[in-house]
N, C-alpha and C positions, 0 to 999 in steps of 0.2 A: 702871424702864425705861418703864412707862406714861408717868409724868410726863414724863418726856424726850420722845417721841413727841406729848407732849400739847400740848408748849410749843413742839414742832419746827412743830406744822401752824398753831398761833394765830400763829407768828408767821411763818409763809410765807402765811397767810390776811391776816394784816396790811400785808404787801409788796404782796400782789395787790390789795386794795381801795385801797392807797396809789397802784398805779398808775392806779386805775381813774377818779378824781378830775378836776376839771374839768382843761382842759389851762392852765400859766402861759404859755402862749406867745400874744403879741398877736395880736389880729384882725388877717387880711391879709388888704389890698383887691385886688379883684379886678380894679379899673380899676391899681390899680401893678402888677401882676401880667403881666396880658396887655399893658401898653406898655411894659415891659421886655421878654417877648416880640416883641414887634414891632422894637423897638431893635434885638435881637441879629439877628432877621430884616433888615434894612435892611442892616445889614451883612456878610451873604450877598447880598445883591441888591448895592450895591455891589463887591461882590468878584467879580461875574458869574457868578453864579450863578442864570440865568434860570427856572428853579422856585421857585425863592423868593418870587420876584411873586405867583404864586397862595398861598404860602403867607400874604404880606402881606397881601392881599386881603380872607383869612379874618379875618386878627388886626383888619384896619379893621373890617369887619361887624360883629365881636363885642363893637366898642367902644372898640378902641385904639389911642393917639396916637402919635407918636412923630416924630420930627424925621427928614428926609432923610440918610440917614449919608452918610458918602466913606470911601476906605480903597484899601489896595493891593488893584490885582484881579490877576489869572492863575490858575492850577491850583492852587498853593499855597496863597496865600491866600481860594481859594473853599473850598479843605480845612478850613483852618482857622478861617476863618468858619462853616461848616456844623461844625463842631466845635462852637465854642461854643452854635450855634443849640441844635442837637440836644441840648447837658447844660445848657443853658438849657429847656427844651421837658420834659425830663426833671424837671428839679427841682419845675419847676412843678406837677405835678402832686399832686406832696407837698404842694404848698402849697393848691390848689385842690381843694377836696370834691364842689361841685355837680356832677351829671351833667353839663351842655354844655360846662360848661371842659373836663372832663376827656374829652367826644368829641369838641373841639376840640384837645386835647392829644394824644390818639393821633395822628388825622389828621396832625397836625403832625411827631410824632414818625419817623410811616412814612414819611413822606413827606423828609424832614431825613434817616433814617436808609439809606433808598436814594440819594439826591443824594451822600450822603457817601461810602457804598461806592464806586460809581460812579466819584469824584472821586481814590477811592484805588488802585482799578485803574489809575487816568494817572497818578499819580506812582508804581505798581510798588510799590505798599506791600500788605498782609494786608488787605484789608477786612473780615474776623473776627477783628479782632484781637485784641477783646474782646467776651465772649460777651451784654453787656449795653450796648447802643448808650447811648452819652451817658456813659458810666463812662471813666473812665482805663483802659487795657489793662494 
């Protein structure tokens, strides 16, 4: 039984130091990062979605480009635009390590994640719909 136990922990010790390894996943830049943010922003600003501007604002300060979007606007598609912003905004953070992205990325997040409540109470939907803003419900 020893040996069983012995061979159980070397090789859950081996799993653990296996994960503990550098990461395979490429370097990601922080300039593609925050102007894909901005992209997904522009088109909340297109969709009329006038909080968004300051949100864009921030994403230019911090360094990122992105081209003028167009797109359908109304209540719908500000919902749905703030949708993606928002699990865009979310993901990001996964991706981004540094402190200022990621207090640039809250910001962003609270800010996207109220707009979109907000946007769901006028179409008569759950704006808790899911307990984790930016996730599918």
């Amino acid at each position: 039984m020893v040996g069983t136990r012995r061979a159980l922990l070397g090789a859950g010790a081996g799993a653990l130091l296996a994960g503990c390894g550098p990461s395979e996943a490429p370097a990601v830049s922080r300039q593609d990062v925050l102007d894909e943010q901005l992209r997904l922003t522009r088109l909340s600003v297109a969709a009329g979605v006038t909080r968004a501007r300051a949100r864009a604002r921030k994403l230019e300060q911090a360094g990122a480009v992105a081209k003028a979007a167009s797109g359908p606007s109304g209540t719908r598609a500000a919902y749905d635009a703030e949708g993606r912003a928002l699990a865009g905004y979310v993901a990001a953070v996964g991706r981004l390590r540094d402190p200022a992205s990621r207090a640039l990325l809250a910001g962003l997040i609270a800010d996207a994640a109220e707009s979109h409540a907000s946007l769901a109470r006028r179409l008569d939907r759950d704006p808790l719909a899911s307990a984790f803003p930016g996730q599918p419900s």
